[in-house]
PAFIDO-972955 format. One line per field, with one value per atom (N, C-alpha, C): residue number from 0; residue in three letters; chain; atom name; z, y, x. Coordinates in pm, whole numbers, padded with zeros to 5 digits. Layout:
N
k	c(NUM  ...)
r	c(ALA  ...)
c	c(A  ...)
a	c(CA  ...)
zz	c(Z  ...)
yy	c(Y  ...)
xx	c(X  ...)
//
This chain:
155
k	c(0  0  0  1  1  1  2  2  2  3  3  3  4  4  4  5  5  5  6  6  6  7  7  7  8  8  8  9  9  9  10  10  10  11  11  11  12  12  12  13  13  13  14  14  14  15  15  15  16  16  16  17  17  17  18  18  18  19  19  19  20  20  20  21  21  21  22  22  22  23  23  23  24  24  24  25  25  25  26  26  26  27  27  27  28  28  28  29  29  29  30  30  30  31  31  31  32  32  32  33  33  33  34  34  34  35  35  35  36  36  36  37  37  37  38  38  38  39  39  39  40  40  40  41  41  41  42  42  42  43  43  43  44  44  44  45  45  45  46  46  46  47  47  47  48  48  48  49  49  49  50  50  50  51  51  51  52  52  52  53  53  53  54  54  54  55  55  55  56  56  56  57  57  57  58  58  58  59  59  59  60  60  60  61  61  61  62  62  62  63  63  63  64  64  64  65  65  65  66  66  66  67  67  67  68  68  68  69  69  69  70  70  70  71  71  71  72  72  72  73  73  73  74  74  74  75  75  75  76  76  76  77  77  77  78  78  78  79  79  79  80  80  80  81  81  81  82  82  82  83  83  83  84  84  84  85  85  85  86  86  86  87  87  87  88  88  88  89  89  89  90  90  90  91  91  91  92  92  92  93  93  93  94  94  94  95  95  95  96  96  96  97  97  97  98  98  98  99  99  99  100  100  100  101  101  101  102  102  102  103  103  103  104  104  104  105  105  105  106  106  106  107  107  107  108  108  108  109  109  109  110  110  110  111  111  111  112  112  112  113  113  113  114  114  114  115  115  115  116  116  116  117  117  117  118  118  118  119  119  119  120  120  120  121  121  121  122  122  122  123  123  123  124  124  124  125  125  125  126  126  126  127  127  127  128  128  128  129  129  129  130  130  130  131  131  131  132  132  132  133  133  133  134  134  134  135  135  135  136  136  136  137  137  137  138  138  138  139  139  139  140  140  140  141  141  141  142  142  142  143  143  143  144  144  144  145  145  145  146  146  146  147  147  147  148  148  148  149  149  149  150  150  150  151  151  151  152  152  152  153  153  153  154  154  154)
r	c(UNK  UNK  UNK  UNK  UNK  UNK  UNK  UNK  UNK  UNK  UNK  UNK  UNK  UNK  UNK  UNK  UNK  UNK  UNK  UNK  UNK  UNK  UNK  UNK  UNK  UNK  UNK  UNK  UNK  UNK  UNK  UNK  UNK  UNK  UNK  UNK  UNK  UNK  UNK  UNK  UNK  UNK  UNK  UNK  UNK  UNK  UNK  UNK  UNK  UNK  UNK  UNK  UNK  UNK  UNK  UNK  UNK  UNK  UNK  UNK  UNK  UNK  UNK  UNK  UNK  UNK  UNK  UNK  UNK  UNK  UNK  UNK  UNK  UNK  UNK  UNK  UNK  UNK  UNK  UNK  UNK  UNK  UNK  UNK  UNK  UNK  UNK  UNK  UNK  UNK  UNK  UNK  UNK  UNK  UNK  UNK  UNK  UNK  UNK  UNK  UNK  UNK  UNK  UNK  UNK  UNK  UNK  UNK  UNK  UNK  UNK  UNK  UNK  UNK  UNK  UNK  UNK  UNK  UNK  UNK  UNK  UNK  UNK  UNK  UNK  UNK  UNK  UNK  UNK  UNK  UNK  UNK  UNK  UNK  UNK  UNK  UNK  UNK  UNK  UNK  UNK  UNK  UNK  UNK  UNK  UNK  UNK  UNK  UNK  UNK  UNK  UNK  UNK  UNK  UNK  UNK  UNK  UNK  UNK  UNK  UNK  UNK  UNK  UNK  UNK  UNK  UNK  UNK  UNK  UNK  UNK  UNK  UNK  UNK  UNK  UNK  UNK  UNK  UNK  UNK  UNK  UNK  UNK  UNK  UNK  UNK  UNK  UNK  UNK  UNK  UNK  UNK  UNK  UNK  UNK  UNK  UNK  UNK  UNK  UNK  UNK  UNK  UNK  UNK  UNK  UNK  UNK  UNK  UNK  UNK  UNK  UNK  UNK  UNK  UNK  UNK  UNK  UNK  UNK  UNK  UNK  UNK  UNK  UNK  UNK  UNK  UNK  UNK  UNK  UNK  UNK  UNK  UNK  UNK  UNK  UNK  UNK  UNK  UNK  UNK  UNK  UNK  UNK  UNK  UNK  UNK  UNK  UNK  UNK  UNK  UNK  UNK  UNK  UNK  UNK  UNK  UNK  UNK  UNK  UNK  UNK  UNK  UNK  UNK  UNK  UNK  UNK  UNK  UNK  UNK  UNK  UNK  UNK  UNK  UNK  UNK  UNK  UNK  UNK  UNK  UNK  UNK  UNK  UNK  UNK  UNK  UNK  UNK  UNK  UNK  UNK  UNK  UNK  UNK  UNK  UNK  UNK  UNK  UNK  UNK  UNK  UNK  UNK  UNK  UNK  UNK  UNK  UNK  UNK  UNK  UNK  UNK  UNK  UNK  UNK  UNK  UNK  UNK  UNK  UNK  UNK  UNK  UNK  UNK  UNK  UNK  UNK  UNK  UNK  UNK  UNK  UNK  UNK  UNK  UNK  UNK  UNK  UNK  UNK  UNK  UNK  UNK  UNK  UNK  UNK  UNK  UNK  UNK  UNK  UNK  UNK  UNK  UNK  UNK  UNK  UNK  UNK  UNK  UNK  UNK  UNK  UNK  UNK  UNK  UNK  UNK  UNK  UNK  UNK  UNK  UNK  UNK  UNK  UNK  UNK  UNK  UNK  UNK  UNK  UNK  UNK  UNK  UNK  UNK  UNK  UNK  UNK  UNK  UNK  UNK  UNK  UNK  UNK  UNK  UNK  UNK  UNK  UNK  UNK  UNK  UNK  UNK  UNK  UNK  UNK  UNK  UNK  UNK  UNK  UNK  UNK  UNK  UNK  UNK  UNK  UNK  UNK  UNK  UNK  UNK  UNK  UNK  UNK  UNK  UNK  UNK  UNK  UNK  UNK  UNK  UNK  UNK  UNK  UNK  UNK  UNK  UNK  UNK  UNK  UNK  UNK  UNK  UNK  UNK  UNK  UNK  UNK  UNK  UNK  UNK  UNK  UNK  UNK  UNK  UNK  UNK  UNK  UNK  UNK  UNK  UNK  UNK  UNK  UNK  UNK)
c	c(A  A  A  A  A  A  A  A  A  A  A  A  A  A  A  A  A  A  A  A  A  A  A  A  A  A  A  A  A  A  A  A  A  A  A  A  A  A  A  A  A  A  A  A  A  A  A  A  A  A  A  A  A  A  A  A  A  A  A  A  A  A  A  A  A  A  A  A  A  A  A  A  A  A  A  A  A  A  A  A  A  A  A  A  A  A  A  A  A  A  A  A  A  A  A  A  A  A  A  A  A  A  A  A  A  A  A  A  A  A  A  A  A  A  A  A  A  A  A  A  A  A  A  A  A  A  A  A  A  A  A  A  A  A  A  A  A  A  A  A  A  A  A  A  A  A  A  A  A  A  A  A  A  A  A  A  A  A  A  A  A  A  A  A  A  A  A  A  A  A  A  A  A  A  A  A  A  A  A  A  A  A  A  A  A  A  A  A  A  A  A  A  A  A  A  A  A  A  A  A  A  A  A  A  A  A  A  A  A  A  A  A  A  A  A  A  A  A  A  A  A  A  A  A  A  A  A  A  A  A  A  A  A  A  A  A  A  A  A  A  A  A  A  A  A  A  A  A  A  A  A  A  A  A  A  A  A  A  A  A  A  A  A  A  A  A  A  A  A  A  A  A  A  A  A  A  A  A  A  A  A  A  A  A  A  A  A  A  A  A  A  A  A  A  A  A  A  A  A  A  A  A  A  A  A  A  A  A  A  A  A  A  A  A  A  A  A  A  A  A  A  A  A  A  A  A  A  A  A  A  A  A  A  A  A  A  A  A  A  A  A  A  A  A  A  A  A  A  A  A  A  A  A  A  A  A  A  A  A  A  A  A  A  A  A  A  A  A  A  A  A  A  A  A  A  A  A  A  A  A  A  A  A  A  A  A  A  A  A  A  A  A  A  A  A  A  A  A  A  A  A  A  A  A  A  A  A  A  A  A  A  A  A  A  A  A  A  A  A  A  A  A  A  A  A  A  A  A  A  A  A  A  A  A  A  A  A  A  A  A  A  A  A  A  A  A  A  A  A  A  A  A  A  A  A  A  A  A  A  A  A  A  A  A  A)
a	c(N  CA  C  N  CA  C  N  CA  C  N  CA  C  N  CA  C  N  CA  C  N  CA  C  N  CA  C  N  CA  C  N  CA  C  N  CA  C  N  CA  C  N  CA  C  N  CA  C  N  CA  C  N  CA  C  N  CA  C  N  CA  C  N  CA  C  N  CA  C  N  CA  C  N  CA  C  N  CA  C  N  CA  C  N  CA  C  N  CA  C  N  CA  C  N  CA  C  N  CA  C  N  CA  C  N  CA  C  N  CA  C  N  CA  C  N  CA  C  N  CA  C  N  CA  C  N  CA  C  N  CA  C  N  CA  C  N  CA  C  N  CA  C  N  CA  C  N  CA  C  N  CA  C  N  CA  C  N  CA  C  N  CA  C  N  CA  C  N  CA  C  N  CA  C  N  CA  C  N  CA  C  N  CA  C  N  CA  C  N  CA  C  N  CA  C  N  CA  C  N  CA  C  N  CA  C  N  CA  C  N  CA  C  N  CA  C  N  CA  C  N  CA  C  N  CA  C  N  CA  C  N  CA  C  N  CA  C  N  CA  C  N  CA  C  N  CA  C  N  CA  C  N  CA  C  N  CA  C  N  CA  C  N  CA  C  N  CA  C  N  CA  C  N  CA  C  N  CA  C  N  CA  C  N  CA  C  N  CA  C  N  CA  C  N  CA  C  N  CA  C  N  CA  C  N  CA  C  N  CA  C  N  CA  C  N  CA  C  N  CA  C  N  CA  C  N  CA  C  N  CA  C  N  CA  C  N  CA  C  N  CA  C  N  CA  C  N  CA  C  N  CA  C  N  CA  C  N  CA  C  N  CA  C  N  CA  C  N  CA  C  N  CA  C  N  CA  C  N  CA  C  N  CA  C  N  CA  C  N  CA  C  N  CA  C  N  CA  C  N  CA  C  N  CA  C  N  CA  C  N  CA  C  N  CA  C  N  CA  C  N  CA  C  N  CA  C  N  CA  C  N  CA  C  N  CA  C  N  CA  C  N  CA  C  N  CA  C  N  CA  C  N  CA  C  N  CA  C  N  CA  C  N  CA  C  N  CA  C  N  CA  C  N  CA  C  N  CA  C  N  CA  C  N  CA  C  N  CA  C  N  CA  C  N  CA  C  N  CA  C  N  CA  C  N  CA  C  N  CA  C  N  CA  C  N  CA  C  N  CA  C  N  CA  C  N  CA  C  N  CA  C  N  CA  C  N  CA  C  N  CA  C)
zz	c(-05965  -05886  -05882  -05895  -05897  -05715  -05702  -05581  -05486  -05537  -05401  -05381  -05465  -05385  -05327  -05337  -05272  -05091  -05135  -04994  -04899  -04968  -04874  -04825  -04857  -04719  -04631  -04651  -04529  -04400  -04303  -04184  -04149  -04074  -04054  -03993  -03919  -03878  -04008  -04094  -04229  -04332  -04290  -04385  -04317  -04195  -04146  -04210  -04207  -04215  -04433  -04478  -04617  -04638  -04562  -04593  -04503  -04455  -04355  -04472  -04557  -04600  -04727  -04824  -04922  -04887  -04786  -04738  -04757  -04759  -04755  -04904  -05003  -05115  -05271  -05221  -05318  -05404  -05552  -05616  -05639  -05633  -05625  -05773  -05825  -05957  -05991  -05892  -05856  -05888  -05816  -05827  -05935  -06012  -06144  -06221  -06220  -06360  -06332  -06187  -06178  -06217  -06218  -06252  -06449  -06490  -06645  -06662  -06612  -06668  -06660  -06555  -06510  -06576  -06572  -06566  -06687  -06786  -06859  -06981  -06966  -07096  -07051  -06870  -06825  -06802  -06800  -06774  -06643  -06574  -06422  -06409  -06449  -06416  -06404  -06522  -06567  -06458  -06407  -06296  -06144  -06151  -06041  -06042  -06163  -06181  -06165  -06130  -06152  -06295  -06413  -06527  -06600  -06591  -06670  -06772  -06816  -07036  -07066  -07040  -07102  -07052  -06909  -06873  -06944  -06987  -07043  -07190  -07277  -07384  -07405  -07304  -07279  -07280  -07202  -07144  -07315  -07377  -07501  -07572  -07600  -07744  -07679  -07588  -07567  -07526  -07385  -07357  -07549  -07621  -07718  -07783  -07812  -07891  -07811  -07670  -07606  -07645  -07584  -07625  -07787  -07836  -07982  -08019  -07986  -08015  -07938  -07838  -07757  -07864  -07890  -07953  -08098  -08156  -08299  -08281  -08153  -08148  -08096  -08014  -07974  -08111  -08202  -08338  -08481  -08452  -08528  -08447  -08350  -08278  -08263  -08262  -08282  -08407  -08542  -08679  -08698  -08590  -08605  -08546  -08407  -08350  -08400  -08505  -08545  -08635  -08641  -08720  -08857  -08956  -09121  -09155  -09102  -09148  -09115  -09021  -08973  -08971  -09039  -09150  -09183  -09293  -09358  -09298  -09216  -09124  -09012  -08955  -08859  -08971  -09099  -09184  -09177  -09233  -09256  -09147  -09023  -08887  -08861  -08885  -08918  -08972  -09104  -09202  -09166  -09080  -09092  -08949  -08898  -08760  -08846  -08971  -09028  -09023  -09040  -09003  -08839  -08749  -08630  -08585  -08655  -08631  -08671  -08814  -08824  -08745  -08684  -08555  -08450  -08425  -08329  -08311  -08475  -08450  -08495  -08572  -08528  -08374  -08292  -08156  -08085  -08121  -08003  -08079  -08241  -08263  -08163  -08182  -08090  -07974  -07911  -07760  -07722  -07837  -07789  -07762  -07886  -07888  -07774  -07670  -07629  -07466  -07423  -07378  -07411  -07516  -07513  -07442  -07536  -07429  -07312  -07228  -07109  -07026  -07108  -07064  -07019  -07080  -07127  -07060  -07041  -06954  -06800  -06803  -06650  -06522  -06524  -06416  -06428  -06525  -06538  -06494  -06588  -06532  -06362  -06284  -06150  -06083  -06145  -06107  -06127  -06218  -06239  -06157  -06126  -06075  -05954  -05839  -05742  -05745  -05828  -05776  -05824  -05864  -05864  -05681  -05667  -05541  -05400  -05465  -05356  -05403  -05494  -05481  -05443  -05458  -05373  -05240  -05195  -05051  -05020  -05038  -05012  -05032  -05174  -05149  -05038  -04968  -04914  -04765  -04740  -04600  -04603  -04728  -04736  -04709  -04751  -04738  -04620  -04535  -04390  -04298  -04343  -04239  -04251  -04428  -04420  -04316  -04282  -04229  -04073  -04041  -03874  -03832  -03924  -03912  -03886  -03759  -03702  -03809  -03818  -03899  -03816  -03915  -03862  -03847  -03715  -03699  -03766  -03815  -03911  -03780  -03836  -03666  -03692)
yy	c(11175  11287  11398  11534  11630  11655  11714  11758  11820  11904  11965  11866  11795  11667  11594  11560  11496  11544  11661  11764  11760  11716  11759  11657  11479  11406  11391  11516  11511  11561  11568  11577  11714  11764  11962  11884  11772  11768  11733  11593  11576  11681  11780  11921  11993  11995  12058  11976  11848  11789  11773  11801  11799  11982  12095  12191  12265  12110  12101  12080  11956  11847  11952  12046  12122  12240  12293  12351  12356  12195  12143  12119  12092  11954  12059  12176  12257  12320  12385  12408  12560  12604  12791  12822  12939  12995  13049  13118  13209  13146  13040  12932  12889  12810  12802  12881  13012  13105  13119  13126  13127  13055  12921  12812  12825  12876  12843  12970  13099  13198  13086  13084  13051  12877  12786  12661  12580  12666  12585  12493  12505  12423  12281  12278  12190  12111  12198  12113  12146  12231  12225  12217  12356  12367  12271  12182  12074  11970  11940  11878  11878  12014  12044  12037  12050  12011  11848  11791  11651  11563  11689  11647  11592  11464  11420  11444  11346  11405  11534  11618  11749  11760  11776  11795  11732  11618  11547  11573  11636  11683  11779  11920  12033  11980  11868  11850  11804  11728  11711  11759  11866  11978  12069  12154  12301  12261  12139  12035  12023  11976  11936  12065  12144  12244  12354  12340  12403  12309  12187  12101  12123  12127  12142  12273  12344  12470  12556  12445  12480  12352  12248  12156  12223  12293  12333  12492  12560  12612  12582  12505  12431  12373  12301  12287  12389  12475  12613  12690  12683  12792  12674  12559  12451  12451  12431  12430  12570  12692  12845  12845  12723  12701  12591  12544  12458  12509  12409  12455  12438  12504  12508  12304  12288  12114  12061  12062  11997  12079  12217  12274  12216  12137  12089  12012  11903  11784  11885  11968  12071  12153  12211  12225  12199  12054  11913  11901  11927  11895  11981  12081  12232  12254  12226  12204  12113  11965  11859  11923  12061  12070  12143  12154  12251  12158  12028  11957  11937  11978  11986  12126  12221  12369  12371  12302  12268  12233  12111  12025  12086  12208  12281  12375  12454  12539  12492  12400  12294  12317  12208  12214  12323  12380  12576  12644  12613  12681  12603  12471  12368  12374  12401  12417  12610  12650  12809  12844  12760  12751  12703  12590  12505  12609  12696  12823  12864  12975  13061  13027  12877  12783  12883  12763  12773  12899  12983  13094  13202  13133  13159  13119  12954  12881  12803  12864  12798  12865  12914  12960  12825  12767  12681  12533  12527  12382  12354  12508  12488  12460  12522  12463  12321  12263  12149  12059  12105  12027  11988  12146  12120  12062  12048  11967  11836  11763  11647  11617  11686  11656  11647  11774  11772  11613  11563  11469  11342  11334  11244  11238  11354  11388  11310  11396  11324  11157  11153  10972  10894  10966  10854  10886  11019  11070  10958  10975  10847  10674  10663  10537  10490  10582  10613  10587  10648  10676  10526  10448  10331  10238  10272  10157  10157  10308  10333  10292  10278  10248  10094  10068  09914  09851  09741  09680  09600  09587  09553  09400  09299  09175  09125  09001  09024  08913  08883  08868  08701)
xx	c(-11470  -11519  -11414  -11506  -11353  -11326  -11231  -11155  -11322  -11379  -11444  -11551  -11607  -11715  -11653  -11537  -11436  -11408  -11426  -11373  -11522  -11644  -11750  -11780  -11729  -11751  -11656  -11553  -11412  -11536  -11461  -11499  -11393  -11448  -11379  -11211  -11220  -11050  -10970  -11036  -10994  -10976  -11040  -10993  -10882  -10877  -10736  -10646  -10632  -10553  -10505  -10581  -10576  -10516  -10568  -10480  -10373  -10340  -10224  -10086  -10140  -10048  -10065  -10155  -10119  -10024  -10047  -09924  -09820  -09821  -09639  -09618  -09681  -09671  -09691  -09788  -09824  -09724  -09744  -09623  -09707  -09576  -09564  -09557  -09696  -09657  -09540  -09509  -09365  -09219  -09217  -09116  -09070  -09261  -09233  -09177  -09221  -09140  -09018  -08952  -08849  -08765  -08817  -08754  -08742  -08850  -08878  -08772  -08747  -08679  -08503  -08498  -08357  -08288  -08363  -08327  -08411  -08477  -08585  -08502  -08378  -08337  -08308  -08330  -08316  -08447  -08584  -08707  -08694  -08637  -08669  -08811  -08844  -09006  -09075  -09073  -09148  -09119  -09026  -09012  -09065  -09025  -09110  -09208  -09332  -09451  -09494  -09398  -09380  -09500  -09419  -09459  -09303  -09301  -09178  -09206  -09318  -09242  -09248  -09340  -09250  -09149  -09068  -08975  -08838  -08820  -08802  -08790  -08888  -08902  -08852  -08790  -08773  -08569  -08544  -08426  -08351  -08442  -08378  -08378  -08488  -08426  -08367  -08394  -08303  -08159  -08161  -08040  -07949  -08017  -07936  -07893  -07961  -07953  -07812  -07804  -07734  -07575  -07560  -07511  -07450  -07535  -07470  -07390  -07460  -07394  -07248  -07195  -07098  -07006  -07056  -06957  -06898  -07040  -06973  -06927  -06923  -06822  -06696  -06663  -06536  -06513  -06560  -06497  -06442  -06565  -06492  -06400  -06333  -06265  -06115  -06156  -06033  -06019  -06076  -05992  -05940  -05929  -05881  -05760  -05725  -05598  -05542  -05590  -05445  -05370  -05240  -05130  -05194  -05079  -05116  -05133  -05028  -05046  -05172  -05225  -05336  -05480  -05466  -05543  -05701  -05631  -05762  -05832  -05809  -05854  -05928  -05896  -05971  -06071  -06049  -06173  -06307  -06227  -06327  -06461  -06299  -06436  -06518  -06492  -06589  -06680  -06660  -06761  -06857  -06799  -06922  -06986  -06954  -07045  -07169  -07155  -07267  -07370  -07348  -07509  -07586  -07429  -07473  -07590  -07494  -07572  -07743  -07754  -07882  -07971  -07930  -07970  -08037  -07933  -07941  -08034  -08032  -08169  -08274  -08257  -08394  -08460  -08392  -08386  -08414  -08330  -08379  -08493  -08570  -08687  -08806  -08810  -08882  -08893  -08802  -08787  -08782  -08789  -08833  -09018  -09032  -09175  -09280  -09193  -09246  -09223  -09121  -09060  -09194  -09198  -09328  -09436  -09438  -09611  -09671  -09533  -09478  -09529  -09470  -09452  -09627  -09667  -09856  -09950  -09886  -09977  -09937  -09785  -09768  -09837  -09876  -10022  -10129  -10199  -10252  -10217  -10066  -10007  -09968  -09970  -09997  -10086  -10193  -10293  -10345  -10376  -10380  -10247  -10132  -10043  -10108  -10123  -10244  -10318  -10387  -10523  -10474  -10348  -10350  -10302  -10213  -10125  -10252  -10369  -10486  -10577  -10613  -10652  -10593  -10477  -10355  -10376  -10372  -10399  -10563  -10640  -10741  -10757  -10702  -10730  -10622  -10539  -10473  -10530  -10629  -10711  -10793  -10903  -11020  -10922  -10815  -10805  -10744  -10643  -10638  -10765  -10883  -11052  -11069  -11057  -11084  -11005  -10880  -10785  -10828  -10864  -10914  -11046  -11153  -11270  -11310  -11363  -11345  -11460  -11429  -11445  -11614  -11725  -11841  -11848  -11902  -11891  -12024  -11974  -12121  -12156  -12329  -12382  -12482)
//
């Protein structure tokens, strides 16, 4: 059953009480983008949507891709401060970050893309977030009415 047949055997206090508790529980479009402009390499958003795997999915490519690209510059900017002797061995390590860099924009095209999505449809993924958190609500109102409702003696 979707959410509003759901809502029409509440009772008018069971509806205060369901957009009492969305009040509190509901997730802000606003928030979200804020979150996706500011924190998205982390999956905030996605979290807050209490959508783990993308969030999750978001934390490991842009996470990595960020990740990577601070390591293979700490490795090219370290084979630039060493001495002449230790030269080539800092090279070496340079050179092998070139399969890291790959990695990386691998990673940040994937996770840019997945950014754009985001960017398109998080109005939607709020919504749908809502109406899971509103049917939560309601099922634990209905199963509450069940726990208060005296129980019939059979006769």
């Amino acid at each position: 059953m979707n959410n509003l047949a759901l809502k029409q055997t509440l009772s008018t206090q069971q509806l205060t009480l369901l957009q009492t508790e969305m009040d509190k529980k509901k997730r802000s479009v606003g928030v979200s983008y804020l979150f996706l402009f500011l924190f998205s390499a982390l999956g905030v958003h996605q979290f807050y949507l209490k959508n783990k795997p993308r969030a999750f999915l978001f934390l490991f490519t842009q996470g990595s891709a960020v990740a990577m690209v601070l390591s293979g510059w700490m490795l090219f900017f370290g084979s630039l401060a060493t001495t002449a002797h230790a030269k080539s061995t800092a090279l070496n390590m340079a050179s092998s970050a070139g399969g890291m860099w790959a990695f990386a924009i691998l990673f940040a095209v994937v996770g840019g893309l997945m950014w754009l999505w985001d960017l398109f449809t998080l109005g939607g993924q709020v919504d749908r977030a809502n109406e899971r958190i509103e049917s939560q609500i309601i099922s634990s109102i209905n199963i509450s009415n069940l726990d208060s409702e005296p129980i019939p003696k059979a006769l």
